[in-house]
N, C-alpha and C positions, 0 to 999 in steps of 0.2 A: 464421560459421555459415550455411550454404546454409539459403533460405528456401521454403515449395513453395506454391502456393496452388493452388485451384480457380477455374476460370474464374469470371467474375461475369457474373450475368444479363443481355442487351441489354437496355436500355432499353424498350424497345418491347414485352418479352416480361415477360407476367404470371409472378406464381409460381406454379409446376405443382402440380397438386393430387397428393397424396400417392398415388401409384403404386397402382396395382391388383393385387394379386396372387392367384393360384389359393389359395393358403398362407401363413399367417404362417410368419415362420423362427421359431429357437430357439437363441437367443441364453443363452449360461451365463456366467456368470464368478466366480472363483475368489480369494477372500483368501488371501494367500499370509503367513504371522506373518516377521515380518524374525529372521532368526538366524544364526548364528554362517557355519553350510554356506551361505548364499545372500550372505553375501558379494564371495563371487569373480564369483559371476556378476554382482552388481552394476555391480564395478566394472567388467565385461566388456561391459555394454549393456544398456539398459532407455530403456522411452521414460515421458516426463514426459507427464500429460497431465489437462487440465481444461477444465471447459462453463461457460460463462452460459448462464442459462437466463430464460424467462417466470417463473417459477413456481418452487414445490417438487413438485408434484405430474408423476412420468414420465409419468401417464396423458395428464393431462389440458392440460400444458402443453407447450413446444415449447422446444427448442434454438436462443440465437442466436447462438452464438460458441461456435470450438471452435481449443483451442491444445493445440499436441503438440510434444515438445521429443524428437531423439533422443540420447542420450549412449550414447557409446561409449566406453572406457579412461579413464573419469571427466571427461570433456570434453563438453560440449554441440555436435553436429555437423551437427544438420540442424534447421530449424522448418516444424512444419506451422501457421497460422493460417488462419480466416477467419473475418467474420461469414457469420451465414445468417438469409434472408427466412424466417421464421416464417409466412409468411401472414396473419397475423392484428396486430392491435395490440398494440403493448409497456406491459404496467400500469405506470403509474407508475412505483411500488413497486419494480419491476425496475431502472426505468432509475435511480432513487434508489441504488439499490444500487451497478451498474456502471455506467452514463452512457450509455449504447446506446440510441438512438434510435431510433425508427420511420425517419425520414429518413438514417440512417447503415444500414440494411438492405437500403433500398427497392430498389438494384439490387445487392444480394448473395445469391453463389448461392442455389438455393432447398436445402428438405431434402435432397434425392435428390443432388442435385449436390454438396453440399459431403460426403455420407457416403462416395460413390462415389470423391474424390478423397481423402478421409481412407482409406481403406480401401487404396488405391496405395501409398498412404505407407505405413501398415503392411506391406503386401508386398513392399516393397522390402528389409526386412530380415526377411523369413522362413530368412534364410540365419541365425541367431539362434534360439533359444532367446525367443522373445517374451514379456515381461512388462511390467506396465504399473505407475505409481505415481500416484498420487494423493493428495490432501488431504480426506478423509474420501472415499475413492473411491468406497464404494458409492453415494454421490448419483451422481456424475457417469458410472459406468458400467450403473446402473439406468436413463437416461436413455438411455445411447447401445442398451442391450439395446431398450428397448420402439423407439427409430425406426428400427432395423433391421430388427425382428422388423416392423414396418409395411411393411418394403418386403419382405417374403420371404426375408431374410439369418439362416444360421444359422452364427454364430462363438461360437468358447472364447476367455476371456480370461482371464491371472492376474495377479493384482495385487498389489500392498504397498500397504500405507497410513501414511502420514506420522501422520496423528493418532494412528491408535492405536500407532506403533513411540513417536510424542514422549513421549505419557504414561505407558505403562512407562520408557520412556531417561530419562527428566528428571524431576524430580518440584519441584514446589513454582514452578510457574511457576500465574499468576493465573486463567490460561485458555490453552488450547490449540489456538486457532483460528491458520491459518497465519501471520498477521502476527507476533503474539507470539511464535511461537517463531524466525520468521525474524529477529526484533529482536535474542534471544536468543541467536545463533545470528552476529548481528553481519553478516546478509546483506541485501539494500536489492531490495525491490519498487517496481521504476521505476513501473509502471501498477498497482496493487491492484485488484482485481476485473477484473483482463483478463484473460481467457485465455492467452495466449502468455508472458505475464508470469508470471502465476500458475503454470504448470507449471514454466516456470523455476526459479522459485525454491524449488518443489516438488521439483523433481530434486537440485537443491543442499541441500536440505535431508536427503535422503534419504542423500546422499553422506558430509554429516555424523554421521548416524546409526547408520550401516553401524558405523564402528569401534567404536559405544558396544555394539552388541550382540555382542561378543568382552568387554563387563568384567565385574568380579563387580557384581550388584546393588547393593550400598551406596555404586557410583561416583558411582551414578544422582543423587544428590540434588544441592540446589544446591552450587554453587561459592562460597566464602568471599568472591568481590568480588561476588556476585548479590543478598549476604545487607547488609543495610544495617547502617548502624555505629548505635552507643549513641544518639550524638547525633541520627542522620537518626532512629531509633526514637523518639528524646522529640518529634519533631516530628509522627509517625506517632498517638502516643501521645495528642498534645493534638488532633491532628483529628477523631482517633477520640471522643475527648469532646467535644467541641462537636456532633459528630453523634448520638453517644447523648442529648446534652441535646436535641435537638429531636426523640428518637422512634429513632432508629437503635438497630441491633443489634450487641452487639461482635460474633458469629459471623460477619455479614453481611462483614466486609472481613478482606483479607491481603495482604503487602506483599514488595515485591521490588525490588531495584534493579537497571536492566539494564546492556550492556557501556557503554554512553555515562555512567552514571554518574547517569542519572535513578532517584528512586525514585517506582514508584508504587504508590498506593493504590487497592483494585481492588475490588470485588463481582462479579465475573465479570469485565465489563468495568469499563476505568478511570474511576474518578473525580477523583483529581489528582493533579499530577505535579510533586516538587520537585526542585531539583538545588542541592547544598554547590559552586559554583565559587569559583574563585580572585578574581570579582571582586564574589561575591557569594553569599548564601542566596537563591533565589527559587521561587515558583510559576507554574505557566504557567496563564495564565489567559484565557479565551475571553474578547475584548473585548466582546461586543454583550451578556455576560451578566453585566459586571462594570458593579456600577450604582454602587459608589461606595468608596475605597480609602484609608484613614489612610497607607499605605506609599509609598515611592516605584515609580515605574511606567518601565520602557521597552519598547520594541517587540523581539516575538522576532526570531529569527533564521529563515531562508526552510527549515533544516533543521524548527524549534521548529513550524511551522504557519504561519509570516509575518506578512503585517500581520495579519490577523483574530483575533491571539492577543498577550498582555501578558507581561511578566516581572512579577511582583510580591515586591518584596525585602521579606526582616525581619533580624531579628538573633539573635531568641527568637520560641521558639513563641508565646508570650501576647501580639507583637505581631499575632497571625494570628486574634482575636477579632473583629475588624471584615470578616472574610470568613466569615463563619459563615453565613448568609441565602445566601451563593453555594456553598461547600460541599454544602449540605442541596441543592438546588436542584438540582444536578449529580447528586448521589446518588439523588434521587428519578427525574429521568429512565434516570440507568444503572438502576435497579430496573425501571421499564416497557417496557425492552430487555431487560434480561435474564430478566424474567418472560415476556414474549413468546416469547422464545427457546425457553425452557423448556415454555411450551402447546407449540409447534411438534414439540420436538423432546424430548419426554416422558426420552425415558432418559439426552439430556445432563444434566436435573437429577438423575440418580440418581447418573452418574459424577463429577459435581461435587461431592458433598455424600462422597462416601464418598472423594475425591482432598483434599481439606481438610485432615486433618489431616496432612499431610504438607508443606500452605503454613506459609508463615510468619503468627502471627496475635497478635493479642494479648488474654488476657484481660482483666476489668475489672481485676482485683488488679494485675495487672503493669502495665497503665497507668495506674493511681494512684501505683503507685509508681515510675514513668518521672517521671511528672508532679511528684511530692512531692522527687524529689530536685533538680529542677529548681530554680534559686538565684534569685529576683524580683530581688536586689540585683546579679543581672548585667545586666540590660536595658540594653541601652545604645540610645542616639539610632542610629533607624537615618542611618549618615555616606548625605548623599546622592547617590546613584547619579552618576556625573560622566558627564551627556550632550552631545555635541558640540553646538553652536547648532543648533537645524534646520536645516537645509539645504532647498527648498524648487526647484520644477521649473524658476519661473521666474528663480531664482537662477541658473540655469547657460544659457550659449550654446550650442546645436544648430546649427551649420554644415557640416553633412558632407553630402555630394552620397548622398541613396539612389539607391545601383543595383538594389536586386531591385524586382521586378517587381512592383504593385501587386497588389493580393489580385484583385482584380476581373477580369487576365488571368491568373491562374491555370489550368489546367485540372482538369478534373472537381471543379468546383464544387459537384456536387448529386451524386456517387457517391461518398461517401466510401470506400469498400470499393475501389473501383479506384485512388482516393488513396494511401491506404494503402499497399495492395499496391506499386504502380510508387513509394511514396517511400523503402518496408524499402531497400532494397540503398542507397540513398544514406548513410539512416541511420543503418545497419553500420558503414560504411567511413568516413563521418565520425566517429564515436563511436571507430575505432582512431586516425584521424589527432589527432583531438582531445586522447588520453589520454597519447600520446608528448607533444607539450607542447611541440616545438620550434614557433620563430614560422612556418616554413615550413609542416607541418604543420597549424598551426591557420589558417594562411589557407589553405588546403586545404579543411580540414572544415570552414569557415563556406561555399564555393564550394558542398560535398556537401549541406551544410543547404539553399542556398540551391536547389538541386535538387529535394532534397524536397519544398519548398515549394510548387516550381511547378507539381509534379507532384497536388497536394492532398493532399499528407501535413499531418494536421491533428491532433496530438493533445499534450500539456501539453510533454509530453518534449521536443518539435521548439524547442520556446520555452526552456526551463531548458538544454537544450543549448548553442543560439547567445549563450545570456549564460555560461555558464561560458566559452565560445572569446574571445567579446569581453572579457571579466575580466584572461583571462589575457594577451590580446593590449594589455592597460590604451586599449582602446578603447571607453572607457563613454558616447561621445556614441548611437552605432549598439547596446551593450547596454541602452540605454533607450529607443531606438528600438524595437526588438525586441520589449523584454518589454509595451511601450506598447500595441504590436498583439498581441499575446499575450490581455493584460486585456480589451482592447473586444475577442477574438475570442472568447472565452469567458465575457462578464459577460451576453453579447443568445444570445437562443436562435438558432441557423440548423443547418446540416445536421452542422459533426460539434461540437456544443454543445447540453447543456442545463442555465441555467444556475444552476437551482434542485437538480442533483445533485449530491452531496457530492463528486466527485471535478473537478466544475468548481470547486465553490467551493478547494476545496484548492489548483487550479493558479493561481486570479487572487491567492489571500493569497501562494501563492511567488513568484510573480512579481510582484505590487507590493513584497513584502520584498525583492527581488533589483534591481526598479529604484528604491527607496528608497538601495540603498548604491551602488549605481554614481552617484548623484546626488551622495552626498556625496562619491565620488572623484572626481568629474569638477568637483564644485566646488574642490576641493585642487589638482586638477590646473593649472585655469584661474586660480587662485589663490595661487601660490607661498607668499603672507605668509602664507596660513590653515594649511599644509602645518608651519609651527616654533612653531604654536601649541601 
């Protein structure tokens, strides 16, 4: 997929104050309902497209990141990206959201400059019938109408919209914001809250939906592996009661299991999340809020959320009494996120409440009588989780000569956006060598990573990358290397980190889960005897 960017500001040059013009323009755009006739054209070409912003407010806030994905014959074929200097300071609040820093702007284009080179892009395929998609689009193209109409541009746009085609096509999913349905959908947001990402997955999601609007309605609801079994219900059934025992509402939750086989329990957004595996019943459980556990305990998986998250096994629900104080606790904060939500965004609490009976939910009647059929003379010991010894850093010997090049001779240290930019095309082309899988190949695309790097491509992906190649290469001295510089690159604030936002913390819990197992393979390895244990 060819990438396009807009130049990035010199260094030495401030950001341009927002254009003067004789006239605002007059900027329209067009919701387009997803149907049966707009099919063809779909599959024929539409571009994917989405903003980080300051703010919610078009007036009053600023654009800082804009990704544009084009797809043609259902293929993704071209990417528009960049950040953009806003001018002004990034609130917190923002960068909590998406991770975008004031320091990851400071020399990216300004307004003018990255609308100017977005807008090429779009004219390059005016040979098309142009329409756009989006993930509740009217935010993201109310945003781009008011900064254009700022510089005197007057454009039409038409658009679909993901949110509203999901919740006509699907019904009984917990919430309808683009992760879930992409979970649901069994498709993988590499960066969540990026732009470039986010249209992505945006465009894919659309592609999926296309065909549901040729079926009859009653297709629309969930699918039989979405809907949880008897057993995951009595489990659903007793949380739900330990939460009404401390004040909860049964109306307030509804329950779903997705393609991975997780089921979760939700109030909008999730509260917990269990899974019936083959080597076990467990909950996942945020470690820094699990203050104390009768059950036995091990560390997820780098998929699960990684180290910063628990497995907690039982056998029966009435082993799950002693997480009762963490349940509540969870539930209370999903309630002051999703009450917030809802001040925000007044008529999502309307379509929520009137989309409900169509989730899965359970009354008090039907969960007494989950609960009442429930056997006490089953409870067995939970058997204990069979953990390999720990395995620990300085257990294992590191002797391998590093060849890349210290962080420190990297270039563009302090421009992330030019980072970036010159490290996309390595990281393309190692991400095809890497997925063929031969060992040529993958020292290939750890050579391309190692490009990237030098180049100041700095973001979680470039790390989860070079350890999936050293995994598969059974080179875990250098994927612990890796993920090692990974952690301290992302735990300390500097230009493309900060490390109090939630999608830092998310990349140092996968990447210490990811150098946690390369440690115990690399002790196997260097250890033959432990290998027939």
């Amino acid at each position: 997929m060819e990438a396009v960017r807009p130049p990035a500001v010199p260094p030495a040059v401030p950001p341009r104050p927002e254009k003067a013009v004789a006239q605002r323009g007059n900027c329209q755009s067009e919701y387009v309902k997803l149907t049966r006739g707009k099919c063809r054209q779909i599959n024929e070409f539409f571009i994917a497209f989405d903003l980080e912003t300051t703010g919610l407010s078009p007036d009053a806030d600023r654009i800082i990141e804009i990704g544009g994905i084009a797809f043609e014959n259902g293929e993704p074929v071209e990417e528009f990206s960049t950040l953009v200097n806003p001018g002004r300071r990034i609130p917190p609040a923002a960068t909590a959201v998406n991770g975008i820093t004031d320091e990851m702007v400071k020399y990216a284009p300004d307004e003018w400059t990255a609308l100017e080179a977005l807008l090429a892009f779009f004219d390059k395929y005016s040979r098309h019938h142009l329409i756009f998609v989006g993930h509740n689009a009217n935010f993201d193209f109310s945003f781009l109408k008011n900064a254009l109409n700022r510089y005197g541009v007057t454009r039409n746009f038409q658009y679909f919209d993901t949110l509203h085609a999901s919740r006509s096509l699907i019904k009984g999913l917990p919430n309808y914001k683009q992760d879930t349905v992409a979970t649901h959908m069994g498709l993988v947001n590499k960066q969540a809250h990026r732009a470039s990402s986010d249209a992505l997955v945006c465009g894919e999601i659309l592609l999926q939906l296309a065909p549901k609007s040729k079926k009859d309605p009653q297709e629309y609801c969930l699918e039989p592996k979405n809907i949880p079994s008897v057993e995951e219900m009595a489990v659903c059934a007793y949380i739900q009661k330990l939460l009404l025992e401390k004040g909860a509402h049964a109306e307030d939750f509804t329950y779903y299991r997705n393609s991975s086989g997780y089921v979760t329990i939700s109030s909008f957004y999730e509260v917990a999340r269990f899974k019936f595996a083959k080597k076990g019943h467990y909950f996942i459980v945020d470690k820094e809020a699990l203050t104390n556990s009768e059950n036995p305990i091990e560390d997820c998986t780098a998929s699960e959320g990684g180290a910063g998250y628990k497995r907690v096994f039982f056998t029966h629900p009435a082993q799950l009494s002693s997480l009762q104080k963490y349940f509540f606790v969870q539930y209370k904060k999903v309630c002051e996120s999703r009450d917030s939500f809802f001040t925000t965004f007044p008529l999502e609490r309307a379509r929520y409440r009137k989309q409900l009976p169509e989730m899965l939910q359970l009354s008090v009647q039907t969960m007494n009588q989950l609960i009442e059929e429930l056997d006490p003379s089953q409870i067995e010991a939970i058997p204990v989780v069979r953990q390999e010894a720990e395995i620990t850093r300085d257990m294992v010997t590191i002797d391998v000569p590093v060849t890349r090049k210290p962080l420190s001779q990297t270039r563009n240290k302090y421009d992330w956006n030019k980072g970036f930019d010159q490290g996309v095309p390595y990281i393309e082309r190692a991400e095809e060598k890497r997925k063929k899988g031969t060992r040529s190949d993958l020292l290939e695309a750890v050579a391309l990573l190692d490009q990237a790097r030098e180049y100041g491509y700095c973001v979680p992906g470039l790390y989860v990358s070079y350890s999936k190649a050293y995994r598969k290469l059974k080179d875990y001295q250098n994927e612990i290397l890796i993920c090692e510089e990974g952690i301290n690159r992302f735990s300390v604030e500097n230009p493309c980190s900060d490390p109090n936002s939630a999608s830092c913390k998310k990349a140092v819990g996968e990447l210490e889960a990811r150098r946690s197992k390369a440690v115990q393979l690399l002790y196997k390895q260097q250890n033959p005897a432990a290998r027939r244990k």
